[in-house]
N, C-alpha and C positions, 0 to 999 in steps of 0.2 A: 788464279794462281794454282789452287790445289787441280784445278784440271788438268793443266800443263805441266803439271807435277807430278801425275798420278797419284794422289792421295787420297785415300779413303775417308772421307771427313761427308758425316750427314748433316745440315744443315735443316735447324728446325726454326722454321719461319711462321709465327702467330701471326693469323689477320683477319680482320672487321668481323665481327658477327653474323653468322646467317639470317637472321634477324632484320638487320640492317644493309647489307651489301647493294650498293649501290647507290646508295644515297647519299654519299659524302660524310660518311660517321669519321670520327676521331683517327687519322692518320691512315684512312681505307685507301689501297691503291691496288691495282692489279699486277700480282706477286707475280704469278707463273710465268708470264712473256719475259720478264725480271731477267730469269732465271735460264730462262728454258736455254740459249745456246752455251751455258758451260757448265752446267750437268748432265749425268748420266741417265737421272732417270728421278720424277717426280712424280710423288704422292701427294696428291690433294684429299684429304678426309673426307669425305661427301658424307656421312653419317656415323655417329659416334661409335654403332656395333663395329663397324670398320677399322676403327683406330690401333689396334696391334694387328691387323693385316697389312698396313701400306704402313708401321713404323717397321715391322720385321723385313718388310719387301727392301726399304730403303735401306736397312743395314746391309742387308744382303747382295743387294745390288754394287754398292759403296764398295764391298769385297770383292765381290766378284769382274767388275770393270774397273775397281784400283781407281775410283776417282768421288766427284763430290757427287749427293743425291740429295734433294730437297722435300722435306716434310711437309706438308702444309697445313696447317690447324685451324680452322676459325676459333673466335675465341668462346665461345660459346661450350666448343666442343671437350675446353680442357677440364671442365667440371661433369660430375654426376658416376654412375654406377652403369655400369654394361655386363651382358653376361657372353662373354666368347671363350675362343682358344687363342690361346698363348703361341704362337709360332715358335717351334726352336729355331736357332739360328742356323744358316744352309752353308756350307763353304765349299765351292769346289773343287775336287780333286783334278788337279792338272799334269797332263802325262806329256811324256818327253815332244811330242809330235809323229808324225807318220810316219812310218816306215819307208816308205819310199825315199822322204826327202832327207830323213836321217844317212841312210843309205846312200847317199847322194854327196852329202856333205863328208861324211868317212871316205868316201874313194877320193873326193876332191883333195880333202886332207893328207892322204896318202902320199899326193903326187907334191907335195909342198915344198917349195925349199926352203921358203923364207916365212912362214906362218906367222901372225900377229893376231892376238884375243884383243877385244876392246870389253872390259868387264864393267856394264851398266847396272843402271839403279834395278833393273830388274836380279841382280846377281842380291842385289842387298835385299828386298821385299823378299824375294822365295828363299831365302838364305843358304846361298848358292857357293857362299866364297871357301870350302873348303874344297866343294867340286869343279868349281872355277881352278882350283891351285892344283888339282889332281889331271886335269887338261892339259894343263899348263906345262905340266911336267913332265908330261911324257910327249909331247910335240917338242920342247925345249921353247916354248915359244914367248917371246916376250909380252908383257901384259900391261895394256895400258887403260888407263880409267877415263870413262865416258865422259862430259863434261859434268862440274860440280858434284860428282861424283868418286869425289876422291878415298872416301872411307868404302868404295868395292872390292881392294885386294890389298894386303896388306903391305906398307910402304916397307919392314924388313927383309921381304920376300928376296932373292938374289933375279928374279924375273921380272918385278915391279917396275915400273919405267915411270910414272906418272900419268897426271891428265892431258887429255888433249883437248882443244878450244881455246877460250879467251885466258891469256896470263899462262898457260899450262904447259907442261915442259918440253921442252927443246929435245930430251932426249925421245920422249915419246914419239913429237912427230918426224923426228929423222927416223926412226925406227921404222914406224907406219910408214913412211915413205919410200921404204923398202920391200914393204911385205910384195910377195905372189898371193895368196889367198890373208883375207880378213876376215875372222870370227866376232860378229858381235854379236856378243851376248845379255841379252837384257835389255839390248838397246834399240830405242827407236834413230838414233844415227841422229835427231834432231839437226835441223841447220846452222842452230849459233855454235854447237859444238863441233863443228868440225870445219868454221871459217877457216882461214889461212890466216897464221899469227907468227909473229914473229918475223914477218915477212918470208914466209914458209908455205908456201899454197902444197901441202906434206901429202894429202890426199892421193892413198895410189890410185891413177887412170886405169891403170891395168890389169888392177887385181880381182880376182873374182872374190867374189862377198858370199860369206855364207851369214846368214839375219836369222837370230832366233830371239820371239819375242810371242809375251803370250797372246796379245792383240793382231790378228790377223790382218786387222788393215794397217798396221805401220809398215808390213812386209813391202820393201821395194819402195815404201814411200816417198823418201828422203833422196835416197842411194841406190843404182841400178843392182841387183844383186842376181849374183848366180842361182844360189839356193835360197828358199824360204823356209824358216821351220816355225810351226805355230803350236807353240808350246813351252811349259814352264822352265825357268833357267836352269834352276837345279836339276829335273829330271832330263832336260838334254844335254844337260855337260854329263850325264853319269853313262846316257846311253850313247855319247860320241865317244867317250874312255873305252867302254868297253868293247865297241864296235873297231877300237886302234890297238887293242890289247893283242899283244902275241903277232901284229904284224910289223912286216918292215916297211917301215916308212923312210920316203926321198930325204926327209930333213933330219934322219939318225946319223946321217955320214956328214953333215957339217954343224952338227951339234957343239961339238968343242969352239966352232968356228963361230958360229955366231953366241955363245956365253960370250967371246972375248967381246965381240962387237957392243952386246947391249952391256959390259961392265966398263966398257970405253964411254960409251955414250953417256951415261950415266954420272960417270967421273967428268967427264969433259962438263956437265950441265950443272953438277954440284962447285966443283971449281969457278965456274960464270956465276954462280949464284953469291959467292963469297966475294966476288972482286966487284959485284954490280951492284957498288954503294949507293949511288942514285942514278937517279935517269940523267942523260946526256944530251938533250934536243935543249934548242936555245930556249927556251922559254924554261925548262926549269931551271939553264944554268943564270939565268939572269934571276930568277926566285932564288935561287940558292944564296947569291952575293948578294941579292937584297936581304934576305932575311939573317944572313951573317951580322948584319948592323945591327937588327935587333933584340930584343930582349923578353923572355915571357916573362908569365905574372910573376916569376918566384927569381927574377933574373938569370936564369937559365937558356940553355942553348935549344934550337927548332931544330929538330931530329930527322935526318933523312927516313921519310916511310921504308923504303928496302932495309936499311938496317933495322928500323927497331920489328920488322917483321921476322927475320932470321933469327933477332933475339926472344923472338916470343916462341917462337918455336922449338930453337933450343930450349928452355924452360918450359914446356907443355907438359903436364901430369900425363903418365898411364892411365888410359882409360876415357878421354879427356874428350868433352863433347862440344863442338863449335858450331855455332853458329855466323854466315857470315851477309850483311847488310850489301842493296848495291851502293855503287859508290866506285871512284879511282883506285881508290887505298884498298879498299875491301876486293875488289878486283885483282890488282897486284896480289895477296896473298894465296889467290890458287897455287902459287907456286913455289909455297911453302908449307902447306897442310897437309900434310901425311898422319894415315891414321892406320891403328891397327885390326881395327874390328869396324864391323857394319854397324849402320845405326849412329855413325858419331860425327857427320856432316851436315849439316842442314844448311841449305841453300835458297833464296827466291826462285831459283832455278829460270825459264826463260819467259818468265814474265814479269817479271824485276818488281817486284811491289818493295817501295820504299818504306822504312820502319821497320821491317819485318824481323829483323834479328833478335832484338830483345826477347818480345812478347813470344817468340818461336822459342830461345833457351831458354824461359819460364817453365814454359808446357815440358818441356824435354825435360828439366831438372824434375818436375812435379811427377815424371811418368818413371825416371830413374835417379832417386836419391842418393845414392851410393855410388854415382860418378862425379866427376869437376864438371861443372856447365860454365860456358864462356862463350861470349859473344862481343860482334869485332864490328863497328860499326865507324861512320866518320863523322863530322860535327851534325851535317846537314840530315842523314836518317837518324840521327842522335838526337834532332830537336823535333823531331816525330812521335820517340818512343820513351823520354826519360823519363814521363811523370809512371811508367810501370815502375820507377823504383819505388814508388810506393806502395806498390802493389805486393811485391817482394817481401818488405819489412811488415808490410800487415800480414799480411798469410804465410809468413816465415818460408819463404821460398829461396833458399840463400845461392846465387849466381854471382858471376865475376862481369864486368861489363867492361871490354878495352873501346875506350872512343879515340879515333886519331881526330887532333884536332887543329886542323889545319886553315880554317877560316874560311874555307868554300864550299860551296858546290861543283867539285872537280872533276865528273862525269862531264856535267854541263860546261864547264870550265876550258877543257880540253876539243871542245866541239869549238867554243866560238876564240880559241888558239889555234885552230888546223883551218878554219873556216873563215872565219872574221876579223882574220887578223889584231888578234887581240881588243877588239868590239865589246865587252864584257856588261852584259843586261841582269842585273839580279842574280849576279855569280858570288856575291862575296857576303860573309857572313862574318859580324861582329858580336863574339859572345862573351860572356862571363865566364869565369872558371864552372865547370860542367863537377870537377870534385866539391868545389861546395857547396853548388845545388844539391850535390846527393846526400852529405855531411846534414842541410836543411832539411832533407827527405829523413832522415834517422838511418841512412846508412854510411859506408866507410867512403870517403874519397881520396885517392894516390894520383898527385899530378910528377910528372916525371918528364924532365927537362935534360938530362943526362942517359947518353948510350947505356949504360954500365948500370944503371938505376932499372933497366925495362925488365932481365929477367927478375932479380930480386923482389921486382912490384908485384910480376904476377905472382912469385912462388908463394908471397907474403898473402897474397890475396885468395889465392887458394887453400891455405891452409887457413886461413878466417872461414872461409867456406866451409870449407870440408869437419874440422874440429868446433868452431866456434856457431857455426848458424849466420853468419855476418854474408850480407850483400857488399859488393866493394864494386864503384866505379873507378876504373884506371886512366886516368884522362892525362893521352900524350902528346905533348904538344912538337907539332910536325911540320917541315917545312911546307910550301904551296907548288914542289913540283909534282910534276904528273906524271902519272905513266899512259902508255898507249891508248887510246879509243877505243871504244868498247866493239867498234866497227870502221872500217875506214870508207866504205861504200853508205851508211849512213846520211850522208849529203852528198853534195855536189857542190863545187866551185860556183858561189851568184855571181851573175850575170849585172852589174850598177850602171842604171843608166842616170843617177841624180848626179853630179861631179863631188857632192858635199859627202856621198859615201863612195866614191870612186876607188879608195884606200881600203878599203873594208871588206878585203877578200880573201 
């Protein structure tokens, strides 16, 4: 996950004794092949004077390629006295990219009529989003956020348009689907983020790409691109500003023309977001009427996910740091999480590791105390990660944890609904209230059965966070519709040649 992530996380892995290796000692296995295809770059200790040369290297490494790198220790080796030097730590200075292909991309620029920035997690890493907005504003050009990467420009912006990819907004990819030239910036274009959703294949054919990324081989990877620029986000959004400073550009003379467009777009996707109470495919309206019959644990009403997602949002603190789990529900919310500064997203991103949300806004709250931490998660990565609330109220780590609790596994859910004609293998889940498990853990639990109860909860639960030191699970009980597939090329239509599943398609 943190490969496909870009994240700098060094991984220090103890193993078997020098001593012993090879002989079947206490848990010995060979680490390194382990490891080897998704890291960066591995340190194996081979002699103890060595030990702050390959810990320094792996730090530095981790920095410098923005991904994991693995230590390797015998156990042998973490005792006794050595006389070395201390490596300082290395960081690279990263410059805008070439001149040539800067150069390249400014004239391309020039001639634009319809420009679109895509601002990637690389805008957030080299902390790029004020140069990012200073691009932005002198092309007039609308800005849209790379997948789950919605905390790269700031959602009050009048240029902000949303993400684009799975759940992400409508006005973005109409927008994108108009550009002449695309800036992305930060981004490796990755392929889940820029499928066709919404039944919107938005991707312009046409357009020439200008790719700026600091890894030279994501250049072109993805997406055929005009220009490549290989270099940090920051320093080429300041040396594309200034290389358009003082000139006349194509897209000055329908500047006023396209603000109207992208405050149209905008409005039109804000408006859909407010009337699209639930999803409308037969399978959740028939979950809707059935769950109208019944009753949660407190005799309350099953909550349309789309609503009680708009109301957590409306109720989101300044400054507010999310994390979000995969999952149906936690999917649907890309397209409601706007954020104002970098740093306040955290995603599995496209390698979906289940569980992930909690233990992720742990670390987050422990790294910045002085923000709201909150994490969104559905029953199923909910029964992954809950015994961290105990982790929480031991080490006074105080978080907000929203679980939608809808009694499935509704990724997998919606696969064998599109697929198997409602065939349903180990899709359903029967739990207890998750707030009194956490009430049993020594922290607070809020179940909320009522629309009108979802902001309140959270406000309530944040300000126990924030003033009190209190961990609070919010366990909302939600109905069992779905929204869209995570992918719809995912399977294929089977093929039944038994007659007893000839229905099961």
């Amino acid at each position: 996950a943190a490969y496909w992530a870009h994240t700098p996380v060094v991984m220090i892995t103890p193993e078997t004794g020098t001593g012993t290796m090879g002989l079947g000692g206490f848990q010995e296995c060979n680490q390194l092949p382990m490891f080897q295809e998704f890291t960066k770059y591995q340190g194996h200790v081979t002699h103890p004077a060595r030990m702050a040369e390959y810990t320094g290297r792996c730090f530095d490494r981790a920095m410098s390629e923005m991904g994991p790198t693995q230590l390797n220790i015998p156990r042998d080796y973490f005792y006794g006295e050595i006389t070395c030097e201390i490596p300082k730590p290395s960081r690279l200075d990263r410059g805008p990219g070439g001149e040539q292909s800067l150069n390249d991309a400014a004239a391309l620029l020039a001639t634009a009529k319809f420009p679109v920035i895509i601002s990637g997690g690389g805008v957030v890493m080299s902390g790029a989003v004020e140069e990012c907005k200073a691009l932005a504003e002198r092309l007039g050009a609308p800005v849209v956020n790379s997948y789950l990467h919605n905390d790269s420009f700031p959602a009050s912006h009048p240029l902000w348009c949303g993400p684009l990819g799975y759940q992400g907004s409508k006005a973005a990819m109409k927008l994108m689907a108009q550009a002449d030239v695309v800036i992305a910036l930060g981004s490796r274009l990755g392929p889940f983020g820029t499928l066709p959703q919404h039944g919107m294949d938005y991707w312009p054919k046409q357009a020439k790409i200008i790719q700026i990324d600091a890894d030279n081989k994501m250049l072109g990877l993805v997406k055929k691109i005009s220009v490549g620029i290989c270099g940090d986000a920051k320093a080429s959004a300041i040396a594309l500003t200034s290389r358009l400073a003082g000139k006349d550009l194509v897209c000055d003379a329908n500047r006023g023309e396209r603000a109207a467009i992208i405050a149209n777009e905008k409005a039109a996707w804000e408006k859909e977001l407010d009337e699209w109470t639930h999803e409308k495919d037969a399978f959740s309206l028939d979950m809707i009427e059935e769950n109208a019959k019944e009753k949660t644990f407190q005799g309350g009403d099953y909550l349309h996910p789309r609503q009680v997602l708009r109301e957590l949002e409306k109720a989101m603190p300044p400054r507010a740091m999310v994390s979000t789990d995969i999952g149906n529900i936690n999917s649907v919310a890309n397209s409601y999480l706007r954020f104002e500064e970098p740093r306040s997203f955290f995603a599995a991103m496209s390698f979906g590791n289940c569980g992930y949300a909690f233990p992720t806004i742990i670390g987050a709250k422990a790294a910045a105390p002085d923000r709201p931490a909150i994490s969104y998660a559905g029953d199923g990565a909910w029964g992954m990660s809950l015994m961290e609330t105990m982790t929480c109220v031991r080490h006074n780590i105080p978080v907000t944890a929203v679980v939608f609790h809808n009694r499935q596994w509704g990724a997998e859910k919606k696969n064998q609904v599109d697929f198997y004609n409602r065939r349903f293998v180990a899709g359903e889940l029967d739990n207890t209230s998750f707030a009194e498990i956490a009430r049993a853990m020594g922290a607070e639990g809020i179940t909320v059965d009522k629309i009108e109860d979802v902001g309140p909860a959270l406000k309530k639960a944040i300000d126990m966070q924030m003033n009190e030191g209190k961990t609070t699970i919010i366990e909302i009980m939600c109905t069992r519709e779905l929204g869209d597939p995570f992918r719809r090329d995912a399977l294929s239509k089977p093929v039944r040649h038994l007659d007893k599943y000839k229905d099961y398609v």
